[in-house]
Every structure is written in structure tokens, then in C-alpha cells.
N, CA, C and O of each residue as an XYZ file, in Angstrom:
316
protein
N      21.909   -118.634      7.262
C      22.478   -117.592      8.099
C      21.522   -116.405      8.161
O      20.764   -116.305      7.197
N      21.446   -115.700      8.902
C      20.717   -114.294      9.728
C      20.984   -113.764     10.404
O      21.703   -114.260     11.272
N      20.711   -112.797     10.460
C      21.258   -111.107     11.326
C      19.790   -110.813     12.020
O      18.689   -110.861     11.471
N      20.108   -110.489     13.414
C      19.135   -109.996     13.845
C      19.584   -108.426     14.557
O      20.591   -108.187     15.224
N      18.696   -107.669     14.244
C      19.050   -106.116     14.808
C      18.008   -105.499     15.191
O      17.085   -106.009     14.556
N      17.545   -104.577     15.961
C      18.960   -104.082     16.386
C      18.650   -105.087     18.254
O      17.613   -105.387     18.845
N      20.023   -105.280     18.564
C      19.985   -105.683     19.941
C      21.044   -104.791     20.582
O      22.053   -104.366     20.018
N      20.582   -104.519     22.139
C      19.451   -104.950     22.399
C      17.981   -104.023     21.652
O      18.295   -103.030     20.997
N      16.397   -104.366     21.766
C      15.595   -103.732     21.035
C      14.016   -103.386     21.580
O      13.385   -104.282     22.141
N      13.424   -102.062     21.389
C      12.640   -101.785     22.221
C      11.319   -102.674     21.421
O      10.932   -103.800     21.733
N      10.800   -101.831     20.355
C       9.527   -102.302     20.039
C       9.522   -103.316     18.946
O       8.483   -103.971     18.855
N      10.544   -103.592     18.039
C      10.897   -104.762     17.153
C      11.912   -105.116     17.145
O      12.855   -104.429     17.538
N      12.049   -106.612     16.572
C      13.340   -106.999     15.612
C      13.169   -107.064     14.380
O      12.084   -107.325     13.860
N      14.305   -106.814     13.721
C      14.366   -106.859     12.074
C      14.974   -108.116     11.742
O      16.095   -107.642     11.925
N      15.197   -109.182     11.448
C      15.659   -110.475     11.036
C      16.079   -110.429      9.051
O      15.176   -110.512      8.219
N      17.475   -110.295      8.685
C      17.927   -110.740      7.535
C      18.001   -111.800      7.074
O      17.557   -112.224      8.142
N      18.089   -112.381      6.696
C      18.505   -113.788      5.430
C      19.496   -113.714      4.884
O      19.458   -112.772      4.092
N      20.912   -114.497      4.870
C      21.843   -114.025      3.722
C      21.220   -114.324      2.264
O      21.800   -113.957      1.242
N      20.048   -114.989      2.249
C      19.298   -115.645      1.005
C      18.426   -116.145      0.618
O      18.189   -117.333      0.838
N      17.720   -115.406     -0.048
C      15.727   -115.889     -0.483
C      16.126   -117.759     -0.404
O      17.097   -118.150     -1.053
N      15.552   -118.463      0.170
C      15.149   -120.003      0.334
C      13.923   -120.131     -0.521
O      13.552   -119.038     -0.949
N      13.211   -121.118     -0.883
C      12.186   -121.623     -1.894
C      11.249   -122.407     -0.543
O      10.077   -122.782     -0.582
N      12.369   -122.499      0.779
C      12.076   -123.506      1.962
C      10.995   -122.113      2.605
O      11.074   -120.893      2.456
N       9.995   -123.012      3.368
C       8.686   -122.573      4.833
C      10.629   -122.210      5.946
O      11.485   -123.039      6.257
N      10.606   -121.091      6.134
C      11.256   -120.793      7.869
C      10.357   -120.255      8.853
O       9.534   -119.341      8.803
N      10.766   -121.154      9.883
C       9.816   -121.102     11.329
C      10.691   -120.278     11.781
O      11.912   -120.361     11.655
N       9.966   -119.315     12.416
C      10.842   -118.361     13.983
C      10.215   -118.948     15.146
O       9.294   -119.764     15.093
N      10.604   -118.623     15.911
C      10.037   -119.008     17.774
C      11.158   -118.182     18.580
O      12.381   -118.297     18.496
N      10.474   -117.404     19.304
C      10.866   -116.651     20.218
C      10.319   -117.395     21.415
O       9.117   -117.490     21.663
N      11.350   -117.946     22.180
C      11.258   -118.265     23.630
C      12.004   -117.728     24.902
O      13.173   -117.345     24.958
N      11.164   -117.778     25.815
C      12.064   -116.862     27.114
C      13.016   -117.917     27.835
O      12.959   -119.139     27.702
N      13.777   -117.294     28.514
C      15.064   -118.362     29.241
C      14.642   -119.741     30.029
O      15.508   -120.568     30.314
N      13.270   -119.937     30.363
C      12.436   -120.850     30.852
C      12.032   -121.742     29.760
O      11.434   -122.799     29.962
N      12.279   -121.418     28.898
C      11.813   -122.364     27.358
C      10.120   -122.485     26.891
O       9.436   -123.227     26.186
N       9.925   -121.281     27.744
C       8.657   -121.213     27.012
C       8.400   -120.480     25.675
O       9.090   -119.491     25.427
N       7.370   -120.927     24.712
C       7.416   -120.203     23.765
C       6.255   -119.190     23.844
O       5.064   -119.204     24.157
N       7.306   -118.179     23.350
C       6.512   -116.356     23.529
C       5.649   -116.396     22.076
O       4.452   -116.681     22.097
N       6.162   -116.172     21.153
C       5.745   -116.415     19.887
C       6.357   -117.386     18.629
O       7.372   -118.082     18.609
N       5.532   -117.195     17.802
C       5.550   -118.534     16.633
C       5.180   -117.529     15.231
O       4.175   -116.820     15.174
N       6.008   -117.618     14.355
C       5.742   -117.405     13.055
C       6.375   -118.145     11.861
O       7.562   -118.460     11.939
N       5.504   -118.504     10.523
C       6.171   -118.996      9.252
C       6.261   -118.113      8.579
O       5.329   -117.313      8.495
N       7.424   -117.955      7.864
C       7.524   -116.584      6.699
C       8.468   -118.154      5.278
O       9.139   -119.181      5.372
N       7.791   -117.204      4.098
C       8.388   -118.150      2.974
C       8.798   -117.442      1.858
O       7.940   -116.678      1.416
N      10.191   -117.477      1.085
C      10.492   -115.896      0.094
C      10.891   -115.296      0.509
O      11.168   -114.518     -0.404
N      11.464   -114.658      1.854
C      11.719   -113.567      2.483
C      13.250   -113.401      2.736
O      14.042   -114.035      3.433
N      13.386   -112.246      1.862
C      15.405   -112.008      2.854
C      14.813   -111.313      4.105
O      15.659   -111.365      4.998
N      13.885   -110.793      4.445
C      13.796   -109.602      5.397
C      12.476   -109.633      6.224
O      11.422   -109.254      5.713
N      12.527   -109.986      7.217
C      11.254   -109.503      8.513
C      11.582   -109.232      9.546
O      12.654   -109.467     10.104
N      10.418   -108.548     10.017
C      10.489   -107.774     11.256
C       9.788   -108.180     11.857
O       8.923   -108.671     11.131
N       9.479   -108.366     13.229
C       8.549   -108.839     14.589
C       8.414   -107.993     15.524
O       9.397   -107.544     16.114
N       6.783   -107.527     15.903
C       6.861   -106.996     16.991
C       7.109   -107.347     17.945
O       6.987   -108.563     18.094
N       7.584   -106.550     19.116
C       7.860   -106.558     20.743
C       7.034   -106.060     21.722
O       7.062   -106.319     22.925
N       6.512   -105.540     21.297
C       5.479   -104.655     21.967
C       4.949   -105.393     23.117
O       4.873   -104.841     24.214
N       4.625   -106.451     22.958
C       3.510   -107.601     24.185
C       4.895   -107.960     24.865
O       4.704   -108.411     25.995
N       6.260   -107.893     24.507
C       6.861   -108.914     25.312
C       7.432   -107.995     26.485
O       7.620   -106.806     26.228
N       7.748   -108.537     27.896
C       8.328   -107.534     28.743
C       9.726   -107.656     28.459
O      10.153   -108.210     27.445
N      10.762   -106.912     29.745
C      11.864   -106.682     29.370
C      12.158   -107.956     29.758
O      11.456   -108.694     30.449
N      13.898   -108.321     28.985
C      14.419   -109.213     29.179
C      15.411   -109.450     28.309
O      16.050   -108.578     27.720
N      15.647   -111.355     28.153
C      16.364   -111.549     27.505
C      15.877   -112.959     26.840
O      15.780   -113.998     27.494
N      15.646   -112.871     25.738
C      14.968   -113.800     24.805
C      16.171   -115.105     23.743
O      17.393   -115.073     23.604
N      15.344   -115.905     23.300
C      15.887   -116.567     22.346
C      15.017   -116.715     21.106
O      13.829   -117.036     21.143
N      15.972   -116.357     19.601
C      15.178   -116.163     18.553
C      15.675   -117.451     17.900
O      16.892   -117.596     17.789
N      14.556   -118.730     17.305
C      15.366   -120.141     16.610
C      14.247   -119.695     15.263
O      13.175   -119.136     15.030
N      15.698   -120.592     14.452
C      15.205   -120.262     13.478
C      15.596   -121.612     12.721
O      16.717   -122.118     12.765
N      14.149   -122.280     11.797
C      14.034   -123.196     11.518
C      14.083   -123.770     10.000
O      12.923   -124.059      9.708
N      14.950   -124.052      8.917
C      14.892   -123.814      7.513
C      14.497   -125.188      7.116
O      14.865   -125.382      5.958
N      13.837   -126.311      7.669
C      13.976   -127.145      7.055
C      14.858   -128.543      7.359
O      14.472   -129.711      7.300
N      16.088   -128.045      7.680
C      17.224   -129.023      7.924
C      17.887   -128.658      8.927
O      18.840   -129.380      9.222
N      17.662   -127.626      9.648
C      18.855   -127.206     10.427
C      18.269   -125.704     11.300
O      17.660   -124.846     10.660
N      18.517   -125.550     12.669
C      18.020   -124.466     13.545
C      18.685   -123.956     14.116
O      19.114   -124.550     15.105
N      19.147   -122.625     13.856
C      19.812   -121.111     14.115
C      19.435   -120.504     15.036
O      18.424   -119.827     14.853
N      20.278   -120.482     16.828
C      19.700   -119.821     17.689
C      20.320   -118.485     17.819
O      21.543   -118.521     17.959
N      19.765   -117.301     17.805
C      20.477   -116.186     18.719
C      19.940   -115.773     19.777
O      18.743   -116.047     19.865
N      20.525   -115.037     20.879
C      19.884   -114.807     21.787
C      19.936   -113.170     21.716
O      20.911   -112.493     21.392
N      18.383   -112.617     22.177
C      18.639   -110.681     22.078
C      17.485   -110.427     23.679
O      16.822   -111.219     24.349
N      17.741   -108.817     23.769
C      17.316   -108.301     24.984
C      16.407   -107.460     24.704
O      16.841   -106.388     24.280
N      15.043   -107.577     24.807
C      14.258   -106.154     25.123
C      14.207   -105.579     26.417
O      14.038   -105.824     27.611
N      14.474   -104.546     25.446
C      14.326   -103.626     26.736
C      13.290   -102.690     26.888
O      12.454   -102.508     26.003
N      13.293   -101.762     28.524
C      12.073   -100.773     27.963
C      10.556   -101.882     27.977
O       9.466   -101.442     27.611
């Protein structure tokens, strides 16, 4: 499980963890066309943040990948 804030969001997102994993989690941010905007692995982490800065306005999808199982939310940059 994860929290993403703040939405909608100008220059980042902050992404929670309810819980440090020992597991590699993939993010991918893709736009409503299913292309992918960006790609990151984080490992250990209750807590990251991603810039926005490159992306235009809109409305995005953040998946999130632990291993066994993939967590979509959807958020808006704006601005």
C-alpha cells in the first residue's frame, strides 16, 4: 500500500509506503496514452519523492511494482 501527495501537484510527488519491503519497487509514471513518462527502482524506502518539473500539465498514472503485485493511482499536474 501507498499514498501519493499531494494531488493534484505542481513540481513533485511524495510517494509513502505503509512499510520498509527488503523487495526492488519499480515506479512508472505513464500518460493516458500508455506511454511511459518515467521509470524508477527505489529499495528500503517508506518515502520518495519524484520530480515533475519535465512533465506538462495533465493527468498521469503512477504503477507501482513490489514484486508480486502492481498498485495503480492516477494524479494531475498541474501548472
Amino acid at each position: 500500500d501507498f499514498r501519493l501527495y499531494p494531488n493534484p501537484a505542481q513540481d513533485q510527488i511524495n510517494i509513502s509506503f505503509a512499510q520498509i519491503t527488503n523487495e526492488l519497487i519499480q515506479l512508472q509514471i505513464t500518460d493516458y496514452t500508455g506511454r511511459v513518462i518515467k521509470e524508477m527502482n527505489i529499495n528500503n524506502s517508506i518515502q520518495t519523492s519524484i520530480s515533475l518539473e519535465d512533465l506538462a500539465s495533465g493527468t498521469y498514472i503512477l504503477s507501482v511494482f513490489d514484486g508480486t503485485t502492481i498498485t495503480t493511482q492516477k494524479f494531475v499536474k498541474i501548472y
